[in-house]
C-alpha positions as CSV (number, residue, x, y, z in Angstrom):
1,X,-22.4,-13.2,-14.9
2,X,-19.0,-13.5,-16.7
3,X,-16.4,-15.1,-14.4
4,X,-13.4,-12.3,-13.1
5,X,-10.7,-12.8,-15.0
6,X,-8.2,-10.0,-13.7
7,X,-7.8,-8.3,-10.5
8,X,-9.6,-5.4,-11.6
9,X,-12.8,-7.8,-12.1
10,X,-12.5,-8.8,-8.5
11,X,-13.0,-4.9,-7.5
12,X,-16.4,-3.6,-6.4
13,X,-17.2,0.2,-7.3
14,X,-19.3,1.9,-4.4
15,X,-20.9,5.6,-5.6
16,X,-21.2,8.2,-4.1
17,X,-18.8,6.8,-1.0
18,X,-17.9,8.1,1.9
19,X,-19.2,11.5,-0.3
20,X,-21.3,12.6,-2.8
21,X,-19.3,12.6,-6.1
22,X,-16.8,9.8,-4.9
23,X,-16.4,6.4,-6.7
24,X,-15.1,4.0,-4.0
25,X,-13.1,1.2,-5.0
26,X,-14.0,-1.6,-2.7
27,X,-11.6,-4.2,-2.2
28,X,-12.9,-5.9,0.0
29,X,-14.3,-8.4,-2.6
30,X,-11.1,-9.5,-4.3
31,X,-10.1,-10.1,-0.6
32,X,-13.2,-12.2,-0.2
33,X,-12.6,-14.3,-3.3
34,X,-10.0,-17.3,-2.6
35,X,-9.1,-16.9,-6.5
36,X,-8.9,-13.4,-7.0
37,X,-6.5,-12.7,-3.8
38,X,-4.5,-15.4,-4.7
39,X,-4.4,-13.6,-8.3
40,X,-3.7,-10.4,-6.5
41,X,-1.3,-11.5,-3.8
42,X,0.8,-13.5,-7.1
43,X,0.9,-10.4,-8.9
44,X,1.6,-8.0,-6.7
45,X,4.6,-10.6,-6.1
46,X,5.7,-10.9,-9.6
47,X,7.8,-7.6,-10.4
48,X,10.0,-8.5,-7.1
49,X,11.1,-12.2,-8.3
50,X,15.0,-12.5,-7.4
51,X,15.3,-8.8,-5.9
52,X,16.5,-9.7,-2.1
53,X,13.7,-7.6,0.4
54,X,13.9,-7.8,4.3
55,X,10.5,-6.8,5.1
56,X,7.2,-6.1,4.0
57,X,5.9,-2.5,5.0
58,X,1.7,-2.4,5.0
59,X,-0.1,0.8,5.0
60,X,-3.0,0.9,7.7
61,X,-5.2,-0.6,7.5
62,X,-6.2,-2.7,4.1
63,X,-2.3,-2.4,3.5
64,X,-2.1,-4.9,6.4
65,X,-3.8,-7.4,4.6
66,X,-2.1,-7.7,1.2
67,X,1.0,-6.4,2.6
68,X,0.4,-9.9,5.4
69,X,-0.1,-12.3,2.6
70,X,3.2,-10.7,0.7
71,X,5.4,-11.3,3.9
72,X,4.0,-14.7,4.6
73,X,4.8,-15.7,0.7
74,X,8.2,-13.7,1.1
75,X,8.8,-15.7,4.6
76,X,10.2,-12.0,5.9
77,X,8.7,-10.1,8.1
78,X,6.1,-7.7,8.4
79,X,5.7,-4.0,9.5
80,X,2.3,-1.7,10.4
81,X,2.3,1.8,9.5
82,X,-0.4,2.9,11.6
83,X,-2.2,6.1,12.4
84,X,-1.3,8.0,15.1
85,X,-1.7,6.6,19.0
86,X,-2.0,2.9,17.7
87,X,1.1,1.4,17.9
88,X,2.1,0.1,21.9
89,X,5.8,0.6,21.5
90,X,8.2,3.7,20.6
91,X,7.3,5.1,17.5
92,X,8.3,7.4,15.1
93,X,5.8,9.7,13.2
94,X,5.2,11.5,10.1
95,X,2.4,14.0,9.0
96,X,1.1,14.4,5.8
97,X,-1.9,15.8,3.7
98,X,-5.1,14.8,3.1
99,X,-7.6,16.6,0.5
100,X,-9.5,17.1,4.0
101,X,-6.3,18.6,6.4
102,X,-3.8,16.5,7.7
103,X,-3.2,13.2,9.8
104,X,-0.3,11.1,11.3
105,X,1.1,8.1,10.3
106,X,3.2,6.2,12.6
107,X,6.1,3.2,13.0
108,X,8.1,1.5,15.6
109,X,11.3,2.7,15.9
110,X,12.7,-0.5,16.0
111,X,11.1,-1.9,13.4
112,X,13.5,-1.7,10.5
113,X,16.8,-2.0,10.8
114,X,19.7,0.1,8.4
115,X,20.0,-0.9,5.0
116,X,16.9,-3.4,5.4
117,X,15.3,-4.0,1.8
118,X,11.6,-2.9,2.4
119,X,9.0,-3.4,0.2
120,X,5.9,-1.1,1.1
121,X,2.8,-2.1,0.1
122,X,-1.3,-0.7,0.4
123,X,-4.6,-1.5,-1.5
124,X,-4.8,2.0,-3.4
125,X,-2.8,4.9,-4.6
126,X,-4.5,8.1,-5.1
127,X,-2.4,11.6,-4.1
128,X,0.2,9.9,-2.7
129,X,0.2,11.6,0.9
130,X,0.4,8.5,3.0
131,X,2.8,6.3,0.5
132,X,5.2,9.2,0.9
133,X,4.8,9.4,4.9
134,X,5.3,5.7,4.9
135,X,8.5,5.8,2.6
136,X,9.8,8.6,5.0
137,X,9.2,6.8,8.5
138,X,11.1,3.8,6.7
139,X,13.8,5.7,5.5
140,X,14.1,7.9,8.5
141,X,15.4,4.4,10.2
142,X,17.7,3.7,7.6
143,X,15.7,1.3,5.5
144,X,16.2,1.3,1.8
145,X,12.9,1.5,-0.3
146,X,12.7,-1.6,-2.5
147,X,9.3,-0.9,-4.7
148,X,6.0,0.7,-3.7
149,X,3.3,-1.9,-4.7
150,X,-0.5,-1.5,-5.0
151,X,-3.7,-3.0,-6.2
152,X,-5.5,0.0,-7.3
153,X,-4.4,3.0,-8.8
154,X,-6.3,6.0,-9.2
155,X,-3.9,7.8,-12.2
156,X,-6.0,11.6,-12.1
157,X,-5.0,12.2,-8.4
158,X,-1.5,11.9,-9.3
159,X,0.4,9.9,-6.5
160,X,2.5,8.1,-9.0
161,X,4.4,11.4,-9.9
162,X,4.7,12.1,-6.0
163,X,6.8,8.6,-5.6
164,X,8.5,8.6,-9.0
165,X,10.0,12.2,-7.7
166,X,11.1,10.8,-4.8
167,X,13.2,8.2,-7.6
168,X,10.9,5.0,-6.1
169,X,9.5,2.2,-8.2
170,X,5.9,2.0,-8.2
171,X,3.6,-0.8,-9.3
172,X,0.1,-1.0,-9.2
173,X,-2.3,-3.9,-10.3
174,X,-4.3,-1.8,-12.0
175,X,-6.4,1.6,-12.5
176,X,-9.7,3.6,-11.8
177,X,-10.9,6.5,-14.2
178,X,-11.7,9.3,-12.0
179,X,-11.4,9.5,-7.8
């Protein structure tokens, strides 16, 4: 077997997952790989060199994880956006779609403060719906949107248009043919 020489290598297709007809891209081996989060985690880093950001913003729940690492390399902090009743403290919320009805996303409400830099990050971007309910808690508390960065992008499903017309920078490591 060749050895992975971009993230995209690092990134494990699953058929026919959680559905029939779905092609799930599994992340969960780049994380596993020393090299290829490290790749990842220096990438996703890379468009952001000498831009000043206040906190990282992770999407639940693989968001966490990249969106951890970013923070830690950043040495600023770190915010969850969770789903709905997981979060101890006050929150804010937001709904949005899903191809499947609609869910909740949640954030402290003192967890970013006015005019903080925030960079939000999660492991894929496919319509969009939860990016945008993420941007919206943030800005709702007066944080300013830095970039939108992800490992995966799924092009078809169109969330890049749904940020871009909302005027936000998005990045993504790379893309999937197809959902």
């Amino acid at each position: 077997m060749n050895k992975p020489s971009s993230v995209k290598d690092y990134v494990r297709t699953i058929v026919d997952f959680p559905h029939e007809g779905i092609m799930f891209r599994d992340v969960t081996t780049l994380f596993a790989d020393p090299r290829g989060f490290r790749m990842a985690i220096d990438q996703m880093l890379h468009p952001y060199a000498g831009e000043r950001i206040d906190k990282v913003a992770g999407l639940e729940a693989r968001g966490f994880i990249m969106g951890g690492a970013i923070a830690h390399q950043l040495s600023v902090g770190f915010v969850p956006i969770r789903k709905k009743g997981k979060l101890p403290a006050r929150t804010i919320s937001q709904d949005y779609k899903l191809e499947y009805g609609e869910a909740i996303m949640e954030l402290h409400d003192d967890a970013i403060e006015p005019d903080e830099r925030v960079l939000l990050v999660d492991d894929l971007l496919a319509t969009g719906g939860t990016a945008e309910a993420g941007v919206k808690l943030i800005e709702r508390l007066g944080g300013e949107i830095v970039s939108c960065a992800f490992v995966i992008e799924l092009p078809e499903l169109g969330g890049r248009k749904v940020l871009e017309a909302m005027n936000l920078d998005v990045h993504a490591l790379c893309a999937f043919e197809g959902a």
